[in-house]
C-alpha positions in Angstrom: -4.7 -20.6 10.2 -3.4 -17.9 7.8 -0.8 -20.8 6.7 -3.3 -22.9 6.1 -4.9 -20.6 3.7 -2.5 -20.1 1.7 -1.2 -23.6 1.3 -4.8 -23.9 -0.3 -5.1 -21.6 -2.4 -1.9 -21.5 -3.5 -2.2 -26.0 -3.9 -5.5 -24.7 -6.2 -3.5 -22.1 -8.3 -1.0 -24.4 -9.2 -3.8 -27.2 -9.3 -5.5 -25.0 -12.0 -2.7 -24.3 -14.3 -2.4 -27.9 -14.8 -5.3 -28.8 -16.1 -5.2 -25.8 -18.9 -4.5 -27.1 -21.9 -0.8 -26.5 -23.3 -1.7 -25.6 -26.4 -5.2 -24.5 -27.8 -4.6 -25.0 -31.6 -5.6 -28.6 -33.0 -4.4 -29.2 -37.1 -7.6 -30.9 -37.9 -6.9 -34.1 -40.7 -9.5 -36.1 -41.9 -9.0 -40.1 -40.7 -9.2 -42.5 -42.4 -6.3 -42.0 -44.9 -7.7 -42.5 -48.8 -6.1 -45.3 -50.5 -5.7 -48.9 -48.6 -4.1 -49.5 -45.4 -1.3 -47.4 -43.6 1.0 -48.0 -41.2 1.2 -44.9 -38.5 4.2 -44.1 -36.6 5.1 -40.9 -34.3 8.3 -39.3 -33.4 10.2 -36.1 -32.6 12.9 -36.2 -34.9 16.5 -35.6 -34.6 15.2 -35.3 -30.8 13.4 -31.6 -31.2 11.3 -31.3 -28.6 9.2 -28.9 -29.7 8.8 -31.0 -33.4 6.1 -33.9 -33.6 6.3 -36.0 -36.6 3.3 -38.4 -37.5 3.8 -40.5 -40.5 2.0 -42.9 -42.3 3.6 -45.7 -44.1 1.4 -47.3 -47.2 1.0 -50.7 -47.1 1.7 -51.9 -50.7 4.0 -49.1 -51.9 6.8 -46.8 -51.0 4.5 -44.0 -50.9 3.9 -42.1 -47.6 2.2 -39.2 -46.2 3.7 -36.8 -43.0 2.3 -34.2 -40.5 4.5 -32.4 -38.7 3.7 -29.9 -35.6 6.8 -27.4 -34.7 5.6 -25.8 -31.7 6.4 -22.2 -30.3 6.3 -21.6 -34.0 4.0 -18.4 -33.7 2.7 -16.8 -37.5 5.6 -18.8 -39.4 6.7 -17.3 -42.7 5.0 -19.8 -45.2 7.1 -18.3 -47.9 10.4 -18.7 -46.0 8.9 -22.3 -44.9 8.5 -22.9 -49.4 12.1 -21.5 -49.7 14.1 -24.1 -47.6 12.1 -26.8 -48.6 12.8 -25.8 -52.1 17.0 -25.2 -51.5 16.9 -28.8 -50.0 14.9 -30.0 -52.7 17.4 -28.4 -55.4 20.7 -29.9 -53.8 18.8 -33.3 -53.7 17.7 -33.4 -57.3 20.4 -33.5 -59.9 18.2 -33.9 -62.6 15.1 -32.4 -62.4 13.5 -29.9 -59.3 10.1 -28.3 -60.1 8.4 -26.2 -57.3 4.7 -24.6 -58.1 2.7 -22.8 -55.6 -1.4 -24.3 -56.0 -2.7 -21.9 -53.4 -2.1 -19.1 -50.7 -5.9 -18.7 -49.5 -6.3 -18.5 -45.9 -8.1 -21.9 -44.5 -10.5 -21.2 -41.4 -8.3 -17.9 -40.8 -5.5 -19.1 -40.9 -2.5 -18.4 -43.7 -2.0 -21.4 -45.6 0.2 -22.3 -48.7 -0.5 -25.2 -50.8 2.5 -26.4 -53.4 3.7 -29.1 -55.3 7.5 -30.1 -56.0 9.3 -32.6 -58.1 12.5 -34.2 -58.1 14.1 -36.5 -60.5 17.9 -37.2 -59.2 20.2 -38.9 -62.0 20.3 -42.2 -59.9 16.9 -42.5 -61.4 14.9 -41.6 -58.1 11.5 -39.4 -58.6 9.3 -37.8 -56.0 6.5 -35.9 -56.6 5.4 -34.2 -53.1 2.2 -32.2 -52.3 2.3 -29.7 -49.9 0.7 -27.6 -47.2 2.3 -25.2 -44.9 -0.5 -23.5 -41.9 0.9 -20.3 -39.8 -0.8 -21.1 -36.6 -0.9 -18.7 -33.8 1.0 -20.9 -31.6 2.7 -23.5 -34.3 3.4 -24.0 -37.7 2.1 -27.1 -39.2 2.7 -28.9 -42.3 1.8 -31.9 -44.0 3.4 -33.6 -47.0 2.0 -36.5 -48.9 5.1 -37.8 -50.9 4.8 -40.5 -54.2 7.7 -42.2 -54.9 6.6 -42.9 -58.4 4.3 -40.2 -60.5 0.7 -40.6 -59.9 -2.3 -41.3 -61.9 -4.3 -38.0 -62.0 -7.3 -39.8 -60.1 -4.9 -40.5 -57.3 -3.7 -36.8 -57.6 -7.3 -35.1 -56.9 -8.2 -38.2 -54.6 -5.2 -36.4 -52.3 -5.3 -32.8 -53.6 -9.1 -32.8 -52.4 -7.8 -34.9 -49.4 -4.9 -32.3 -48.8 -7.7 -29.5 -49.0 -10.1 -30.5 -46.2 -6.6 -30.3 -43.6 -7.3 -27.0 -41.6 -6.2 -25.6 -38.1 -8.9 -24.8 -35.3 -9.1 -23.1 -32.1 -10.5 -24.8 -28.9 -11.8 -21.6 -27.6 -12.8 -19.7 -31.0 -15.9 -19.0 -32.4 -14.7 -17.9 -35.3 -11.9 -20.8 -35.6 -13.8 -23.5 -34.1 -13.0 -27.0 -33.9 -15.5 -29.9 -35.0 
């Protein structure tokens, strides 16, 4: 009988971790894109586990945007995360690199850093990329909406104002709540 017992409640335990939730942070992006149709495609890449790329692929251009999740990142160094994008951006960009930071205000309590870069390489190819790095409590997440050609300064705000509304919640918080 005793055996029994604990079969159950040790089946239940194990039943009850299971249906936790892995991870109670959600990066919270407004859907639909702006600007026409989008193609969507997920993937780890270079086959990190713990990295989950989303990208979006616009119809009509070579334009695309990018979320990426890198979990068991706890309270990330946003400056550090600025840094390396910026040294890769640098060796990429024989021409022209430009990095300027728009805005370190927390979003929703969380740390947040909001830039813009811009590379030119001698070949002729330009990107102008915005930014935004969030230091999660359990990841780091960061989105990237990448023009291959320099856009119109309505297109700018459209994504700017887009990029602004990106935040990171907290299933269980009151004060980090998610909608």
């Amino acid at each position: 009988m005793k055996t029994n017992f604990s079969f159950v409640l040790i089946s239940s335990m194990l039943l009850t971790a299971c249906a936790i939730p892995r991870y109670t942070e959600r990066l919270q992006q407004p859907m639909p894109l702006p600007e026409g149709e989008w193609t969507v495609s997920q993937s780890n890449p270079k086959d990190l586990d713990n990295v989950t790329e989303m990208r979006w692929q616009s119809v009509d251009s070579d334009n695309y945007v990018q979320s990426f999740v890198f979990e068991q990142q706890p309270d990330s160094d946003l400056m550090k995360t600025k840094t390396i994008d910026d040294q890769q951006g640098q060796r990429n960009c024989d021409e022209l690199f430009d990095s300027q930071i728009l805005s370190q205000e927390p979003v929703n309590g969380y740390p947040t850093l909001v830039w813009v870069s811009e590379c030119k390489s001698k070949s002729g190819a330009y990107s102008k990329i915005l930014h935004k790095s969030i230091a999660g409590k359990e990841s780091l997440y960061v989105f990237n909406k990448v023009w291959r050609s320099l856009p119109l300064q309505t297109e700018w705000d459209l994504w700017l104002n887009y990029t602004n509304k990106i935040h990171v919640c907290h299933v269980n918080s009151k004060n980090q709540p998610c909608k």
